[in-house]
C-alpha positions as CSV (number, residue, x, y, z in Angstrom):
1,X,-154.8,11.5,53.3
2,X,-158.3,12.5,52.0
3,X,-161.5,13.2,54.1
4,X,-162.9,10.0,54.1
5,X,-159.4,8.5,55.4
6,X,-157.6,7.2,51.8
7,X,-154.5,7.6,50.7
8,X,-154.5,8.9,46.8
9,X,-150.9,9.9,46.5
10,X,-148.5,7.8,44.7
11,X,-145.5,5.8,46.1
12,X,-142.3,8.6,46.2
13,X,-140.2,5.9,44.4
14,X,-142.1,5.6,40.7
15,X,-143.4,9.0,40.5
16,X,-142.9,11.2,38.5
17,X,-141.0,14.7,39.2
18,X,-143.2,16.9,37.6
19,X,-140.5,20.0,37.5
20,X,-137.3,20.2,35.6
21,X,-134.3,18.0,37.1
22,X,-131.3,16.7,37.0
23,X,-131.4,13.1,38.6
24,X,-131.2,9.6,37.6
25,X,-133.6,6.9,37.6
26,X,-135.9,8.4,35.1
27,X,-138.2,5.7,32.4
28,X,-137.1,6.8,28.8
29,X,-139.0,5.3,27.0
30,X,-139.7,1.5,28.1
31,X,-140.0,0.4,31.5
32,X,-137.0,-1.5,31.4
33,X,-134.7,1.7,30.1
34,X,-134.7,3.7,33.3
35,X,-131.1,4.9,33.5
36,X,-129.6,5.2,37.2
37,X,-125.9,5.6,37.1
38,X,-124.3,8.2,35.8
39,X,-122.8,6.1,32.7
40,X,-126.4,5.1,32.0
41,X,-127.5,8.2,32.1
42,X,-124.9,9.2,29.5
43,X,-124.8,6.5,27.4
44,X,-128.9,7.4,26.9
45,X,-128.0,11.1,26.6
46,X,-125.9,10.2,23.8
47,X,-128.4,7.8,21.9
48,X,-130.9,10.6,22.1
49,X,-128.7,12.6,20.2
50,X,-128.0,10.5,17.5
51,X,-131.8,10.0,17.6
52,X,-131.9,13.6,17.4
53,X,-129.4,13.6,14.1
54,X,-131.3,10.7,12.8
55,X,-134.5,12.7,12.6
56,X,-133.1,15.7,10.9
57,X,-131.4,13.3,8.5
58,X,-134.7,12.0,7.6
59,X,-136.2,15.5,7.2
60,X,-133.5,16.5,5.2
61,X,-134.1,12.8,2.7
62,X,-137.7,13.2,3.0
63,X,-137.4,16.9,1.6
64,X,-135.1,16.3,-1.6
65,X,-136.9,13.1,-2.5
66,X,-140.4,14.7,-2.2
67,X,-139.0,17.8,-4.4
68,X,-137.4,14.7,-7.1
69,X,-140.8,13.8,-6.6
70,X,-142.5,16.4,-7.4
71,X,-140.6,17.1,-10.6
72,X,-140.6,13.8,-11.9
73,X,-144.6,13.4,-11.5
74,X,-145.3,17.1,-12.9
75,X,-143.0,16.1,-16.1
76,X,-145.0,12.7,-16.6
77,X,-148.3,14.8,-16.4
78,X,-146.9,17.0,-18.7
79,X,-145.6,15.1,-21.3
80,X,-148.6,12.9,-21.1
81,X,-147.8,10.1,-19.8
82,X,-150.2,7.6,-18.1
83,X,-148.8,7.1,-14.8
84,X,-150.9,3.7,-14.5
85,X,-149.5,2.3,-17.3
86,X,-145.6,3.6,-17.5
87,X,-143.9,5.5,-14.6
88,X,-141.3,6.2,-16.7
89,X,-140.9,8.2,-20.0
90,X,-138.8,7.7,-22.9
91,X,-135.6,9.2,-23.2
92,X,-136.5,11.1,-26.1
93,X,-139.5,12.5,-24.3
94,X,-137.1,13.3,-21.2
95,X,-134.9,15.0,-23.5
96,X,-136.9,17.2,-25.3
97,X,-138.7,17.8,-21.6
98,X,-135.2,18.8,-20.4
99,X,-133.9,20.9,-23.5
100,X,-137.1,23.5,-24.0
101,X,-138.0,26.1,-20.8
102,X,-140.8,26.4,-19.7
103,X,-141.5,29.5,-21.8
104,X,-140.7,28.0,-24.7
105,X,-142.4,25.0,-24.6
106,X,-145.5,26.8,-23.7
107,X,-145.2,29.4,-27.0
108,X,-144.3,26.0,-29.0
109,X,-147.7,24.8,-27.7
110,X,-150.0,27.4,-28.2
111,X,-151.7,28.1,-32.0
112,X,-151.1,31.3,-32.9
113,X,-154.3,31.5,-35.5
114,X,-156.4,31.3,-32.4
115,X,-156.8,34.2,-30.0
116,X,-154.7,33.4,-26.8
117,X,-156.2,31.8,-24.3
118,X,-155.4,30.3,-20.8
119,X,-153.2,27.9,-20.3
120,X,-153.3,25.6,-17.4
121,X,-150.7,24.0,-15.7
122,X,-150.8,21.1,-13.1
123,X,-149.6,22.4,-9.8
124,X,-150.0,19.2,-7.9
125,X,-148.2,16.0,-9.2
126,X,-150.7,12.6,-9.7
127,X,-150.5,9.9,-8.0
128,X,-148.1,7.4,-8.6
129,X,-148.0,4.6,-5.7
130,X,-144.2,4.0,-6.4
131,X,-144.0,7.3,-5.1
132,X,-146.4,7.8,-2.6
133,X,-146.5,4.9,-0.7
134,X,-142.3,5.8,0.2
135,X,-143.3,9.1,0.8
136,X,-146.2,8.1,3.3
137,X,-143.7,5.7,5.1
138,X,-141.2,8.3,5.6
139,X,-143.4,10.6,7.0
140,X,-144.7,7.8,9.4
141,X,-141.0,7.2,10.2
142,X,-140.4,10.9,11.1
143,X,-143.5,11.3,12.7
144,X,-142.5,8.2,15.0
145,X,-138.9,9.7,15.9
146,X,-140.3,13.2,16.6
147,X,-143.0,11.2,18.8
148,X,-140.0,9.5,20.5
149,X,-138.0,12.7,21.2
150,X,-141.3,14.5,22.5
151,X,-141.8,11.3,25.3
152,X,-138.2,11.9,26.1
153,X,-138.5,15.4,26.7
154,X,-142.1,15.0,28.5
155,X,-139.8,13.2,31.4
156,X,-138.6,16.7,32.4
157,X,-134.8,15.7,32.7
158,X,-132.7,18.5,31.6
159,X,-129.5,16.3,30.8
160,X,-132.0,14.7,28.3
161,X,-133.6,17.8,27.1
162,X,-130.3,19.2,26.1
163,X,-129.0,16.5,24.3
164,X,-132.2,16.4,22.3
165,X,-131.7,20.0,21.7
166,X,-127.9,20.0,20.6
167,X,-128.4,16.8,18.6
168,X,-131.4,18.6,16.6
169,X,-128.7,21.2,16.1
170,X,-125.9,19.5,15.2
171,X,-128.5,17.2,12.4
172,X,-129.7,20.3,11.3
173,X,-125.7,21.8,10.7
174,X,-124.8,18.9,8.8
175,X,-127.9,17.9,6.9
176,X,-130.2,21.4,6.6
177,X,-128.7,22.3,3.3
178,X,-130.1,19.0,1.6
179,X,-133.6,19.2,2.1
180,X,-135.2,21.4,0.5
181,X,-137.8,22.9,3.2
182,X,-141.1,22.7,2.0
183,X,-141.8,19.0,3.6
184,X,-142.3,18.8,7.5
């Protein structure tokens, strides 16, 4: 009771246990997934950690497609080709892409009449929407799970907290090696 003779405190029954716990009867989620036996409580444990495998899968995908990415649209800059007309270069343009290094292809270019001077290469690959607009929805994707897994943890229940933790393990034993890194 306050001062003026309210009550501001919430009904014991739908609050919120603001410390770490192990009970049941906790919203995940949606209002109507609140878990309260024991089964439930398990059978959410273990969807939040396939969620949790799910999101390190999607890392891992998002990763090696933005590096195939990557390559691709730095080879179509480099070869010339106009990424609003053809997303795709010829095979014998491939090839000879393929066949040189990078060190040769770069003394092949240069005149050697002229004194040397700098050559630039394209660091960041153009835009090509069949590329992008994936890439934009995966990371809207991942960003959604991780969102999902954060709200999960934010309820303070340790039996979910650990199966968030072991299934971000367990994703990240069988599907770290495939991505590689540089995305998040």
């Amino acid at each position: 009771m306050d001062m003026d003779g309210t009550n501001t405190t919430m009904p014991m029954g739908d609050a919120m246990i603001p410390y770490l716990h192990l009970t049941r009867g906790d919203y995940l989620l949606f209002k109507a997934l609140k878990p309260t036996s024991t089964g439930a409580v398990a059978g959410a444990c273990i969807c939040l950690v396939l969620l949790a495998i799910f999101e390190r899968w999607l890392f891992a995908a998002r990763s090696a497609l933005d590096y195939h990415w990557r390559r691709k649209g730095l080879m179509l800059a480099s070869l010339g080709v106009s990424h609003t007309t053809e997303a795709r270069p010829t095979e014998d343009a491939e090839k000879s892409f393929h066949s040189k290094s990078d060190d040769s292809r770069a003394l092949n270019d240069m005149d050697v009449t002229e004194p040397s001077r700098p050559i630039f290469t394209r660091t960041i690959p153009p835009f090509i929407l069949v590329h992008d607009i994936p890439r934009g929805l995966l990371h809207a994707g991942q960003a959604l799970l991780a969102y999902a897994l954060m709200l999960s943890v934010m309820t303070f229940n340790a039996a979910y907290i650990i199966s968030i933790i072991a299934g971000l393990g367990i994703g990240e034993v069988i599907f770290g090696r495939m991505g590689s890194g540089k995305a998040h």
